[in-house]
Each structure stands twice: as C-alpha cells, then as structure tokens.
Backbone bond lengths (Angstrom), bond angles and torsions (degrees), N, CA, C in turn:
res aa  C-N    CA-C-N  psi(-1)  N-CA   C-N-CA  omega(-1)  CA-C   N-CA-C  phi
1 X - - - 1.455 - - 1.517 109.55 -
2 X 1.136 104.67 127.76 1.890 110.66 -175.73 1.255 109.15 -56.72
3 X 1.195 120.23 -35.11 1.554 124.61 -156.77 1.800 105.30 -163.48
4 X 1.394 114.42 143.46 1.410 136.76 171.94 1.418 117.83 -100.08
5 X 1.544 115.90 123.00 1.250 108.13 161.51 1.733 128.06 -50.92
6 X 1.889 111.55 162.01 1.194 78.67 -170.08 2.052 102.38 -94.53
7 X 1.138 96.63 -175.15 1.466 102.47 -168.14 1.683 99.05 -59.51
8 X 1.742 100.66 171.39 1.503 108.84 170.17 1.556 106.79 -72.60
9 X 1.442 86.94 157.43 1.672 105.14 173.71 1.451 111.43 -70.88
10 X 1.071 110.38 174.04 2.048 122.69 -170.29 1.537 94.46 10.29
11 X 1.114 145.42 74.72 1.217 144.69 160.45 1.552 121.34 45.71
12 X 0.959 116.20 28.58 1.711 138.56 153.03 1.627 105.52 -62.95
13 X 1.472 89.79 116.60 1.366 100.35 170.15 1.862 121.94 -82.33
14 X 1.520 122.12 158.58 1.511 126.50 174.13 1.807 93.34 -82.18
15 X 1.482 120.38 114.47 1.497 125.03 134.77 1.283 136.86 -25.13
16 X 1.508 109.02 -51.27 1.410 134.99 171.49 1.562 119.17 -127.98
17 X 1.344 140.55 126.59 0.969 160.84 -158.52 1.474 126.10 -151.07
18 X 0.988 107.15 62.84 2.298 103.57 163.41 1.236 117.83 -90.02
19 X 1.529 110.29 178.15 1.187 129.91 173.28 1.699 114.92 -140.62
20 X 0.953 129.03 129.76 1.283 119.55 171.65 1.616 113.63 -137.27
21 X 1.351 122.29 149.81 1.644 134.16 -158.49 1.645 91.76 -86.23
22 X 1.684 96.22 -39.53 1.722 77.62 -160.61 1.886 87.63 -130.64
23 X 1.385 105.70 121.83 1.638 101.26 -176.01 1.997 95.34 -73.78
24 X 1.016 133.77 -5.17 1.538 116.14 -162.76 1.745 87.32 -74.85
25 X 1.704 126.47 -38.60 0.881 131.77 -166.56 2.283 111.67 -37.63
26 X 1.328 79.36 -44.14 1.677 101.31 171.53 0.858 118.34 -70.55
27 X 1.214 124.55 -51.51 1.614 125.03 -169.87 1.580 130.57 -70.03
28 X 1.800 80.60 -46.10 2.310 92.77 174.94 1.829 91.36 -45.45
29 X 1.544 130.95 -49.92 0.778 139.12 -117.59 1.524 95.47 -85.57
30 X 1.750 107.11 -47.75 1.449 125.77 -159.21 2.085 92.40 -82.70
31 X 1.133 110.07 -25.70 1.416 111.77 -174.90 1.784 112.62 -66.23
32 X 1.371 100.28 -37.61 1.803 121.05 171.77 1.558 95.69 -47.07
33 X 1.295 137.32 -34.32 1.577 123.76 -166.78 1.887 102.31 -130.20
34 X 1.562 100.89 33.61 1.853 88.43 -172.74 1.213 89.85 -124.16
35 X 1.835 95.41 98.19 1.766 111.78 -179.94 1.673 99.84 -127.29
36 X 1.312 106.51 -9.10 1.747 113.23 165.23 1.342 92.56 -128.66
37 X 1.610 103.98 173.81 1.314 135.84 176.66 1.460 116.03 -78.31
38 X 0.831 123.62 -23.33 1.742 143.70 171.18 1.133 152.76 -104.46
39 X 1.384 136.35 97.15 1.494 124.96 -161.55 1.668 103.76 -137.44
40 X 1.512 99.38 179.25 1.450 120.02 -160.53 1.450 102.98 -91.25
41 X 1.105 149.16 67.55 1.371 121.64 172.44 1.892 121.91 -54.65
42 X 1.524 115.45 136.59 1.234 99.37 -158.03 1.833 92.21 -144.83
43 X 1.184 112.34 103.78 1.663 119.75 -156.48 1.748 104.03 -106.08
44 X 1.279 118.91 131.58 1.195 107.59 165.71 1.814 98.97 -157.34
45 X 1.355 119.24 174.21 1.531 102.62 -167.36 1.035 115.69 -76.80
46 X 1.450 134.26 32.99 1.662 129.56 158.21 1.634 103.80 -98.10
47 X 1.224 114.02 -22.83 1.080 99.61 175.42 1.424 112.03 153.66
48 X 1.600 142.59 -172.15 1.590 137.53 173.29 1.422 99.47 -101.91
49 X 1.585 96.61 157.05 1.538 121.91 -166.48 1.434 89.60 -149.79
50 X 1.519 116.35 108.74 1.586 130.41 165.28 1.682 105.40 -115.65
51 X 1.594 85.19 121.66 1.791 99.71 179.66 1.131 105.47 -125.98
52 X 1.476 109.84 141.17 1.744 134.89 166.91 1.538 123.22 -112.70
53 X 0.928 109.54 102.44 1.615 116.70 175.55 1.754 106.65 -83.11
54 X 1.138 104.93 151.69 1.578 116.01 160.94 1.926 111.73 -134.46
55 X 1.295 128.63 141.59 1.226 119.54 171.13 1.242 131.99 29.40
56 X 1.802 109.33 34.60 1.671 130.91 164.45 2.112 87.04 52.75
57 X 0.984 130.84 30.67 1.425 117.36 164.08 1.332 92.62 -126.98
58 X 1.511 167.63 -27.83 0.954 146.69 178.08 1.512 107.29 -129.78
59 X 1.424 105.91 149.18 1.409 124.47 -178.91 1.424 114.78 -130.73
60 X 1.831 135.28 130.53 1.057 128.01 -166.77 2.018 94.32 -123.71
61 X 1.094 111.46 145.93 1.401 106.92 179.32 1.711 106.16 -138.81
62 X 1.348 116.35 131.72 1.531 103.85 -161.49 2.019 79.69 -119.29
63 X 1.012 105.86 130.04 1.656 101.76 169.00 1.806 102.86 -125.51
64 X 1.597 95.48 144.91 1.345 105.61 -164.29 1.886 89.52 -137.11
65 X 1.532 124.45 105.94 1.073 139.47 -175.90 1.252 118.63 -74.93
66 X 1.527 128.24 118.89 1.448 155.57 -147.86 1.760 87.84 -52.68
67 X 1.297 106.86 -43.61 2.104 92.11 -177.44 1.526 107.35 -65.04
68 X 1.687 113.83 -14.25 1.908 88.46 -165.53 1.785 97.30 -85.38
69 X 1.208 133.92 22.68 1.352 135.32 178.12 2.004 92.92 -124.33
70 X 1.820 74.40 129.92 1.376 74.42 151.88 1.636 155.18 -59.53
71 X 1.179 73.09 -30.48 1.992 81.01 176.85 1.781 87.26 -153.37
72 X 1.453 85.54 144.90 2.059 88.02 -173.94 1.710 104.65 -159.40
73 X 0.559 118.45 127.57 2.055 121.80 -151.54 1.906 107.66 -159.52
74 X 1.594 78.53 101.08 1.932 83.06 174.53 1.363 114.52 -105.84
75 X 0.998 152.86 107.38 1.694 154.20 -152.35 1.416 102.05 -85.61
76 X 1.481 131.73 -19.59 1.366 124.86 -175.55 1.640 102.33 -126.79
77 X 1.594 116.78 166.56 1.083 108.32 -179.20 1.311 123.40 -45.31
78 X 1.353 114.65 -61.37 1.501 131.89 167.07 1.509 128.54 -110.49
79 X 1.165 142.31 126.92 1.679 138.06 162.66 1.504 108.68 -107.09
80 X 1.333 83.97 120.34 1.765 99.73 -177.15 1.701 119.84 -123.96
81 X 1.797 129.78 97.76 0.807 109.97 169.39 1.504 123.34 -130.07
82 X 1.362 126.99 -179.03 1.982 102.49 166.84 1.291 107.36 -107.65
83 X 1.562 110.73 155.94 1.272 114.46 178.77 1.597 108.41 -128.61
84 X 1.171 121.30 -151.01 1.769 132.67 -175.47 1.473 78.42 -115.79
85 X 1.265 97.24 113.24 1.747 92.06 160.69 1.697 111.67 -93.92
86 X 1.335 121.13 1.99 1.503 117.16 -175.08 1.848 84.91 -89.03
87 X 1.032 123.94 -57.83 1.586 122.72 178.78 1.459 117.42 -70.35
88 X 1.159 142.18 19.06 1.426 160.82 136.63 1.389 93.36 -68.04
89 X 1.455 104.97 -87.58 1.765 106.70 -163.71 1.547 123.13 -38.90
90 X 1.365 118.40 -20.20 1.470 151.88 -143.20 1.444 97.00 -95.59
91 X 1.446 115.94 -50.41 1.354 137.31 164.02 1.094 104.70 -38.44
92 X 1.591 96.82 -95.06 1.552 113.96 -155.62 1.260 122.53 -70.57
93 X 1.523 115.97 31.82 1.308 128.39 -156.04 2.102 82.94 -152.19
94 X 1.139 123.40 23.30 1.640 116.68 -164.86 1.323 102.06 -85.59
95 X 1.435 108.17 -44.06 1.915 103.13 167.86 1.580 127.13 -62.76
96 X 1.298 88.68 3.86 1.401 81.66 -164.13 1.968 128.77 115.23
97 X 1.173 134.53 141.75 1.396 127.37 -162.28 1.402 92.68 -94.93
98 X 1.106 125.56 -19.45 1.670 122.71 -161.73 1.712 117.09 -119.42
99 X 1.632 119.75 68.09 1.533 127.04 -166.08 1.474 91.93 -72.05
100 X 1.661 101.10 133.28 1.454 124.97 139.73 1.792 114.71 -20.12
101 X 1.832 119.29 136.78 1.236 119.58 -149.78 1.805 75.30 -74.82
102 X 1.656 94.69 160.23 1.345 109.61 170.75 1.747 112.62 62.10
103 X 1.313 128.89 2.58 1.317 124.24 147.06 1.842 129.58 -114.66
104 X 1.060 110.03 140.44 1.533 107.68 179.89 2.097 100.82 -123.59
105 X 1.651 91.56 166.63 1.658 107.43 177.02 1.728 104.87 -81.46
106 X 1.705 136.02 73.05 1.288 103.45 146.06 1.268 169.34 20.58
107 X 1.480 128.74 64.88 1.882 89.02 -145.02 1.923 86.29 -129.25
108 X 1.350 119.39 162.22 1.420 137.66 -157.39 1.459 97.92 -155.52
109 X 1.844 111.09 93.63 1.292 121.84 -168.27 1.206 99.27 -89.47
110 X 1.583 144.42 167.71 1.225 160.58 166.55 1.243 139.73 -147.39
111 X 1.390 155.84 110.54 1.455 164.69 -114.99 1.288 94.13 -175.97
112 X 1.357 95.82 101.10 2.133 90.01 155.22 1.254 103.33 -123.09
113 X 1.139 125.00 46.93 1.692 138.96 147.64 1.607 114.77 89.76
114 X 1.796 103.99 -169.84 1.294 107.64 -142.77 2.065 110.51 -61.38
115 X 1.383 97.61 144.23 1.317 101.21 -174.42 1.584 123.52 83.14
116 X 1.363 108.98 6.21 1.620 124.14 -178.47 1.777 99.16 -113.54
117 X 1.327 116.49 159.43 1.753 126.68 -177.94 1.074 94.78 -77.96
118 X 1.602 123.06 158.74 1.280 121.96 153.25 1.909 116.93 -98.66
119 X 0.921 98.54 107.90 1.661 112.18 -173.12 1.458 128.03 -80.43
120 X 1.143 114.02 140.57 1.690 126.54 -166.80 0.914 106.03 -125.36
121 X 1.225 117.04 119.25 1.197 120.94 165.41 2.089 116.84 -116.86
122 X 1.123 96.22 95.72 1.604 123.45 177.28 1.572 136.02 -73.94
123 X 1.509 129.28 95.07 1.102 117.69 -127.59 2.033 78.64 -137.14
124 X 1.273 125.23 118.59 1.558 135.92 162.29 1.749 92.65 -141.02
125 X 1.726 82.87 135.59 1.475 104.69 166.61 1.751 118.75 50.64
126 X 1.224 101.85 39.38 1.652 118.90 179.54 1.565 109.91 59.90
127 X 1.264 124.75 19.60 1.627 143.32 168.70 1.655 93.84 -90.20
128 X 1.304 110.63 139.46 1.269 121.45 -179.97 0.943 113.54 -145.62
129 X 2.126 136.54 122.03 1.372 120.29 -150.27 1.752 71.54 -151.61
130 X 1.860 95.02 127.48 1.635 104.54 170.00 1.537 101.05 -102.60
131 X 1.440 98.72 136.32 1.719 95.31 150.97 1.199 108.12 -163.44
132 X 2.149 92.92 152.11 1.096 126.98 178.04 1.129 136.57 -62.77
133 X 1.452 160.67 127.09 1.294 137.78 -159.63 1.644 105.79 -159.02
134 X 1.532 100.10 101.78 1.190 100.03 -169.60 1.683 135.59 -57.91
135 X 1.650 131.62 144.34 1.061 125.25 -161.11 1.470 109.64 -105.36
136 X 1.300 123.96 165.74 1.668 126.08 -172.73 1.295 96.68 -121.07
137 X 1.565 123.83 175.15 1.471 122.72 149.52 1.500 91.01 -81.15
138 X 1.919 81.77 158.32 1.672 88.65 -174.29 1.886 103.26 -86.50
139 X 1.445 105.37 149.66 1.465 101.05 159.55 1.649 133.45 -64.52
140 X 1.079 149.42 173.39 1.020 155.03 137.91 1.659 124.72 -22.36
141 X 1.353 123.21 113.45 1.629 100.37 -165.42 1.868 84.23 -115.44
142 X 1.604 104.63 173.20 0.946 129.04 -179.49 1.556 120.15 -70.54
143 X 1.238 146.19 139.15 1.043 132.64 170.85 1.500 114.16 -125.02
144 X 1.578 99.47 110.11 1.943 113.44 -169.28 1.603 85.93 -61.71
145 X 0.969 132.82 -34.94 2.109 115.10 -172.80 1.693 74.34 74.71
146 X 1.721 130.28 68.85 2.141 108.95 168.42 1.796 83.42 -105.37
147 X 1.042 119.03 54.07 1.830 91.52 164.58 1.558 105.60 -64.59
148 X 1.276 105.64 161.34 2.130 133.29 150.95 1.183 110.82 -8.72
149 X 1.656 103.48 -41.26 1.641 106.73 -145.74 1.473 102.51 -100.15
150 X 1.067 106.94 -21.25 1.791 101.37 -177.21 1.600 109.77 -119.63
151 X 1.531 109.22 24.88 1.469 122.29 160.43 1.626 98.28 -57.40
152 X 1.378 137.66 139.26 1.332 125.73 140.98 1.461 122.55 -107.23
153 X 1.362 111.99 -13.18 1.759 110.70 168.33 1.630 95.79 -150.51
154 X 1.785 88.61 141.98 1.719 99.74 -179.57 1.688 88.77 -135.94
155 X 1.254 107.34 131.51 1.266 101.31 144.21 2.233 121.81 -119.27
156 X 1.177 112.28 -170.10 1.723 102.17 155.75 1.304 91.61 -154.68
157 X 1.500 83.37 127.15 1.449 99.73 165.54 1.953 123.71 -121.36
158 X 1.470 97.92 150.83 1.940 86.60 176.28 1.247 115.08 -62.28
159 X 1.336 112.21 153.51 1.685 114.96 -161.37 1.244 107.92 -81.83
160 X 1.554 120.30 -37.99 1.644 104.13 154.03 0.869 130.82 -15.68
161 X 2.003 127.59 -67.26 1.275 119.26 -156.05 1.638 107.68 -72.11
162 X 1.469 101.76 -36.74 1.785 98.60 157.58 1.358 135.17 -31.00
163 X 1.429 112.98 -57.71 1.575 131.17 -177.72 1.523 103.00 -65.83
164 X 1.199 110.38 -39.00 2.125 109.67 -178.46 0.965 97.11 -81.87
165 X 1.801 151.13 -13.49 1.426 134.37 160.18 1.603 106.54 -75.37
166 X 1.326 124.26 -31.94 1.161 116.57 -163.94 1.735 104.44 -83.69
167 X 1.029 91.60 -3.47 1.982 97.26 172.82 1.310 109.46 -102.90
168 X 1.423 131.15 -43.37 1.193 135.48 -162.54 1.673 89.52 -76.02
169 X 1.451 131.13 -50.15 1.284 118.93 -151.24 1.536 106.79 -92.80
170 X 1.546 102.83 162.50 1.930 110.33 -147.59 1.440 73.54 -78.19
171 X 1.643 122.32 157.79 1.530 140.46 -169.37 1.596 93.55 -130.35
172 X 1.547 117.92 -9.33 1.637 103.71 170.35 1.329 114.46 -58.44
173 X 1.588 105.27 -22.15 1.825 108.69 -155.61 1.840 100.40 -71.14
174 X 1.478 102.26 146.05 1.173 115.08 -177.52 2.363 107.64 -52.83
175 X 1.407 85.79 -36.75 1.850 101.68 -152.35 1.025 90.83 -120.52
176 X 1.459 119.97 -179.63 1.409 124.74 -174.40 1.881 93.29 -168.06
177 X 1.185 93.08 104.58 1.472 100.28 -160.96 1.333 125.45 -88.53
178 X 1.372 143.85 94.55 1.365 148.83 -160.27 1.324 118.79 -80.21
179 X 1.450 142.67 104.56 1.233 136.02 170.10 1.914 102.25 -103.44
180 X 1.224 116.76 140.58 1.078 142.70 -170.06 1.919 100.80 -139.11
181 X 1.589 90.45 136.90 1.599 95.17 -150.51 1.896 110.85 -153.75
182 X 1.562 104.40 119.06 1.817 87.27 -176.37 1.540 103.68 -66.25
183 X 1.751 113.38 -10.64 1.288 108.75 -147.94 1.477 99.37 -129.14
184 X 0.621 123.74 148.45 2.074 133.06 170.62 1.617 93.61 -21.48
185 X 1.544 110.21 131.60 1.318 122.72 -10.37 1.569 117.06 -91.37
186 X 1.269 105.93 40.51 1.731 108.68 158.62 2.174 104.69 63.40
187 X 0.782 92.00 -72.19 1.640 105.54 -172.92 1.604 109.51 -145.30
188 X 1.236 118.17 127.46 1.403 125.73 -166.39 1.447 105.54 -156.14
189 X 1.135 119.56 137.00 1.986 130.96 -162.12 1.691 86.39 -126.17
190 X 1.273 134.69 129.89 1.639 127.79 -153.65 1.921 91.66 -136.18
191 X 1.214 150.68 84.72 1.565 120.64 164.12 1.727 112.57 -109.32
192 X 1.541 94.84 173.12 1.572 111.14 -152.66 1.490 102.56 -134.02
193 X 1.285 93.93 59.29 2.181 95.94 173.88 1.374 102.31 -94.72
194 X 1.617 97.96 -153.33 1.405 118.73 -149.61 1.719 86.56 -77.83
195 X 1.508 128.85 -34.36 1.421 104.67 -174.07 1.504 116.01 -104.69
196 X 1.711 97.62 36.53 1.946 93.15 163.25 1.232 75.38 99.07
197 X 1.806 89.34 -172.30 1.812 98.33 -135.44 1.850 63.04 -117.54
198 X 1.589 96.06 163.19 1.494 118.78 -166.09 1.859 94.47 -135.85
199 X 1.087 91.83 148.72 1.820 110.79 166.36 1.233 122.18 -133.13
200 X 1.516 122.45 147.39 1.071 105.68 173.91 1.644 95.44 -154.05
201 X 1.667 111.69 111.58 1.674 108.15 178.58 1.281 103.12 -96.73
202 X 1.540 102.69 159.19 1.546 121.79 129.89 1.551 142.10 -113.85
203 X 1.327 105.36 132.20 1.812 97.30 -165.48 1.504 107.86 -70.66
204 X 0.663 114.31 176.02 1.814 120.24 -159.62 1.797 91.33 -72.56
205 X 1.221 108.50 -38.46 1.678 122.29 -167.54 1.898 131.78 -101.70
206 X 2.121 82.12 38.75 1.478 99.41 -161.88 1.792 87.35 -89.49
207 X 1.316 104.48 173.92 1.183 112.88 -170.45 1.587 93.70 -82.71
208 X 1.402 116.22 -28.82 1.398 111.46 -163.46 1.634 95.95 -66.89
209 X 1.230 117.43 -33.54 1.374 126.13 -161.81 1.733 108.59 -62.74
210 X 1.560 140.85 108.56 0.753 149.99 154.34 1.652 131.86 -57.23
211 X 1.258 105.75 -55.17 1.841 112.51 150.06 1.530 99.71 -158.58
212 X 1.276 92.02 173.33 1.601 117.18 -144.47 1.590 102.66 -133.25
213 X 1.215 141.05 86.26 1.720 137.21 -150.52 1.882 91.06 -140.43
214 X 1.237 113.01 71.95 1.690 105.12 162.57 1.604 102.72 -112.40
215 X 1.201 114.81 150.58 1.160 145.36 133.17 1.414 162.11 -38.88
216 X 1.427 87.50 -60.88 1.790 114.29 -172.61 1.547 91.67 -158.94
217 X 1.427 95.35 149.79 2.109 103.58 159.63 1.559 97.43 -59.05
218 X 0.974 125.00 137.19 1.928 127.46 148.82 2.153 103.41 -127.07
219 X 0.775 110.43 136.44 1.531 143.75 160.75 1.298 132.39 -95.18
220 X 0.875 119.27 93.87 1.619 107.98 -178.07 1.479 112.55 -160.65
221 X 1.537 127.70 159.06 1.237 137.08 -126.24 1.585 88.06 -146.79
222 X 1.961 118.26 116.34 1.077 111.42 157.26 1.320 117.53 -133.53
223 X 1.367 115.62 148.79 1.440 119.32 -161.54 2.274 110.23 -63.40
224 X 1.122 82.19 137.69 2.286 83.73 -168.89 1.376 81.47 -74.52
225 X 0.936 136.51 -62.90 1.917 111.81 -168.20 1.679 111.29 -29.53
226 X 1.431 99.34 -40.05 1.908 92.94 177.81 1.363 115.93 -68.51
227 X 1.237 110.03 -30.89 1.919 139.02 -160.08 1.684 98.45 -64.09
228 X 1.444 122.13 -48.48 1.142 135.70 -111.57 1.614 95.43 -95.94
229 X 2.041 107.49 -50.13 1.323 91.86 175.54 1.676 122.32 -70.68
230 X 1.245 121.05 5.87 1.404 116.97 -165.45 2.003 97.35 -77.21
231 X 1.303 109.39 -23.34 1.844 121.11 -161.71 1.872 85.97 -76.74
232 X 1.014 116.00 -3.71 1.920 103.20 154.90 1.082 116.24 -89.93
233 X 1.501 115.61 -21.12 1.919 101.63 -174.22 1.798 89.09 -101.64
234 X 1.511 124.77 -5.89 1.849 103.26 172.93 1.480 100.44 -84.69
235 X 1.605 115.73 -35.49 1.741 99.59 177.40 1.348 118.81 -39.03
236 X 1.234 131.38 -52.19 1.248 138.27 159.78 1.362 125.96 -56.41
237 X 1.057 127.78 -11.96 1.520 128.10 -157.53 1.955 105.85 -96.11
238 X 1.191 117.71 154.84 1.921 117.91 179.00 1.185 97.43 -104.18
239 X 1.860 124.08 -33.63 1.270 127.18 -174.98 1.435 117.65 -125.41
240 X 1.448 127.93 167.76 1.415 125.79 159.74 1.451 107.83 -126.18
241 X 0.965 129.61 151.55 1.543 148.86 147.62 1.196 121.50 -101.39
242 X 1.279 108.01 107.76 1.452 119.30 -178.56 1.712 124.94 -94.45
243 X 1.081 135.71 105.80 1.467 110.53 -171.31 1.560 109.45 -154.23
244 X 1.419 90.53 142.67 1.931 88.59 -178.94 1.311 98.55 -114.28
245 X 1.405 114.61 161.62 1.290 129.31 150.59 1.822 123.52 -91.01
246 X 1.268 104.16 -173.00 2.026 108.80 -173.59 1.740 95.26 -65.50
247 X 0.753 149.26 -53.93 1.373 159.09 -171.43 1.420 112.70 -67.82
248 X 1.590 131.19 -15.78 1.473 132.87 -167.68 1.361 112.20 70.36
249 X 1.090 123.73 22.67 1.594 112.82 157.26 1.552 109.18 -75.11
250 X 1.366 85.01 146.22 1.672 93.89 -177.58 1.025 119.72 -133.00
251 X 1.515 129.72 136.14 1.280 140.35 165.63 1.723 122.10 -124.93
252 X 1.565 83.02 140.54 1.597 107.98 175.97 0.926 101.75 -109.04
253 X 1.394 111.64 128.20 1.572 125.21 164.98 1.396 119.63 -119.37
254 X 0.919 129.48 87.63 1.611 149.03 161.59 1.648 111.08 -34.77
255 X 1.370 122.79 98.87 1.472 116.41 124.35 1.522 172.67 -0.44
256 X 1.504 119.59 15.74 1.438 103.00 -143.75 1.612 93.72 -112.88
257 X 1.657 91.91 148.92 1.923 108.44 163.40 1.423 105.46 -119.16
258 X 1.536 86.43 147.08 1.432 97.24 -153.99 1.358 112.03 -103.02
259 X 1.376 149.63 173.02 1.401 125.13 -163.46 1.584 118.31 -73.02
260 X 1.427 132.15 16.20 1.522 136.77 156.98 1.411 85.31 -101.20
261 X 1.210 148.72 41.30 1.473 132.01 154.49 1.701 116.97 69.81
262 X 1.287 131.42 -2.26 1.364 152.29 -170.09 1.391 85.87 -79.82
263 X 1.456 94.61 150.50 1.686 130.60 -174.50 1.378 101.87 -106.48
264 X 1.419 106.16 112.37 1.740 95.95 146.63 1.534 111.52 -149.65
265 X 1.215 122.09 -178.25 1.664 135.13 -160.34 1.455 110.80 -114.84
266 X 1.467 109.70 131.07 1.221 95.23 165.47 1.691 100.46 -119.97
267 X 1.141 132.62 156.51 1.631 122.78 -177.05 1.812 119.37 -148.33
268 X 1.227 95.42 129.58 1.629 99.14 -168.97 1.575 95.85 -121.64
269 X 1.868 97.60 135.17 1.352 103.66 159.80 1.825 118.87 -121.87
270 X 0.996 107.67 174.39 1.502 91.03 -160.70 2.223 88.71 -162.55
271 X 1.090 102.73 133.37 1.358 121.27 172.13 1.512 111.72 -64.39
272 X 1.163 128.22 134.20 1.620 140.28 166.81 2.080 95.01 -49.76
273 X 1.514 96.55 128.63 1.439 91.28 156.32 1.402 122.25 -98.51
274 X 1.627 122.47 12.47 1.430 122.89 -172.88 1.507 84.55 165.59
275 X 1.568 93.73 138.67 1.685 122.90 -169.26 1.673 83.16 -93.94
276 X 1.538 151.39 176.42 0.823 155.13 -156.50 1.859 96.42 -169.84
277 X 0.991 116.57 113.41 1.747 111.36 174.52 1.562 107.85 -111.33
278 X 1.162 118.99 120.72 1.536 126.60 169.14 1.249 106.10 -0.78
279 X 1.451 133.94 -58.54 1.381 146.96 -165.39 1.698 107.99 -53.02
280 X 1.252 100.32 -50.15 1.414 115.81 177.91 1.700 121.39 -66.30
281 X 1.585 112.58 -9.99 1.687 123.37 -168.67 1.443 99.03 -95.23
C-alpha cells in the first residue's frame, strides 16, 4: 500500500479497516448489484457483504473475501451500516474507470463506527483524494431462509450459455419462465412477448452444463424487471449457479475472477412471480 491513513483522533480506534492495490477490484464488483441507491454494508472477519434490496422481492448480495484486500481488520464481531452506494461508486471511480496500462486507484477504507463517515482515502500517481461519505443505520434486510437443505434443484452452468439466452430470448415478455427438470427437458428458459412465446433448453449433458442436481419438475414464472439487474453481475461472471428452493425462490449466484485471477461472488435472489402446476403447461 503506497500510503496509510492517518490514525484516529483522541485514541479512537477504526471498526473497519481495508486496503486495496487496485480500487476497480471493488467497484466492477459493487456495480454488479447497484440497481438502487442504497445498500447494507455488512463486515465481519471473513470478509464484506454489500446488499441491495428493491420492493422486498429481490435481493442482490456482492461478497468480497477478507484475502482479496490487502489488509482488512474488523475489531468487533460484526460492523453493520448503510451507505449511498451511487456516491460510493462515484468515489472510487474519481480518477476515472479507465487507469493508464500499468497504473491502478489505491484505496484505504475506514469506519470508526455508528454515526461516523465511511472514508476513502484514494491514492493514483502520488495524487491523493479523501472522502467522506455519510453513514445511515442499516434497515432491516430480508431473509430468503436459501440454506443446502431446502435447495431442491441446483444446476451450474457457464455464463455464456446464460448471456446467449438472455439475447436470443424476446425481453418484451413480462416473466421469464424457468422449468428445472430430472427429466426432459432437463433445463428450459420459456418467454412470452410480443413475438410469441420462445424456448430455449439445455439437456442435462450440454457442454455448457457443469453439474446437473434436480429433484422434482418445478415451473415457475419471474417477472424480467427483477431478472434484469442481475445481467451486470453475469457480464462479468465465468460461472452461474442456478437453484430453487420448494416454494420457487430463486437464486443466482454469479462467479467472477477478477483481473489478479481472485474469486469472488456476486448472488441474487428473487421471489417466484407465479407458481406454474403441470396442469397449467
């Protein structure tokens, strides 16, 4: 790290404390889930968890793991506050999104808790720009209940074959209808716009197909306005995780390595807009 913030005042300690070499590393990352103005930052020593809800039906969660920062230090079990994530991104994006080859933005985050800014300090080409950014209590977030155990179909697939459904299939349609299947047609992406209803399978034994974990047929129908911001965190993404639970909640879990080759997740869940019963196909 080029440079250290300076210490707290009257001997007040930082709650939260990172460092990172290259801030874009953060940002591609935090941009994958910035479809509102507002999110949860949620810190503990594995690492940060920033979530965006919209209209208690979708939830986006971007997790960024305590090794991909250089130095990353939480003093309490958990630090939890909300911020402006459009004026976060705004920040760490102040030099600019596009660094000269062989230079990156620096950045040395700071939290010394509730009712204090969370501060940046942003450092390219021996230019050094702090800023303040005021914090909220956090709201109340949603809890999908997605444990292991009440998954009933998972598949993973490469995010390609995702991205060529999300082009091929009509985007007038209100829903975008998911059948998940032990049996033919295995995996099927279904929409219903202005030019007729569209399909698009995969057989359990496509190349795109990574593993293949169903259960039961499930059907179910969710509205693409919810769908829509998640196609920023698959542009980025190598993999998807697809998985429903008994109820049709669904989650996407995104994949991405970042240009040092580092792993991290971005993950969207999103409410069924219509249960679908065999009877009805």
């Amino acid at each position: 790290m080029p440079f250290s913030a300076p210490p707290p005042a009257s001997g007040e300690r930082y709650l939260l404390s990172a460092s990172l070499d290259n801030a874009r590393h953060l940002s591609s990352l935090l941009r994958a889930v910035h479809f509102q103005y507002y999110a949860t930052c949620f810190a503990t020593a594995s690492g940060l968890r920033v979530t965006v809800e919209n209209a208690k039906c979708i939830q986006a969660n971007a997790f960024i793991q305590a090794e991909i920062f250089q130095e990353f230090c939480v003093q309490e079990e958990s630090v939890m506050f909300q911020i402006n994530l459009s004026v976060l991104l705004d920040c760490l994006t102040i030099f600019g999104t596009s660094s000269l080859p062989g230079a990156s933005t620096a950045l040395r985050m700071c939290y010394r808790g509730y009712g204090y800014p969370l501060m940046l300090f942003l450092e390219e080409g021996g230019v050094v720009t702090v800023c303040k950014i005021n914090t909220q209590e956090p709201e109340e977030l949603l809890d999908f209940d997605f444990c292991s155990t009440k998954v009933v179909n998972k598949i993973i697939l490469q995010s390609e074959g995702l991205r060529e459904a999300f082009a091929e299939l009509d985007m007038t349609s209100e829903v975008l209808q998911i059948t998940m299947s032990p049996d033919k047609p295995y995996f099927r992406l279904s929409t219903f716009g202005n030019a007729g209803s569209a399909h698009l399978d995969y057989p359990r034994d496509s190349d795109l197909m990574e593993a293949f974990h169903c259960n039961q047929t499930q059907t179910n129908r969710y509205k693409i306005s919810l769908l829509k911001p998640s196609t920023k965190a698959l542009a980025l993404s190598c993999k998807v995780s697809i998985r429903t639970d008994a109820q049709g909640f669904l989650s996407l879990q995104y994949m991405i390595r970042n240009e040092d080759g580092q792993i991290c997740f971005v993950e969207y869940y999103c409410c069924p807009d219509e249960n679908i019963t065999e009877a009805e196909l």
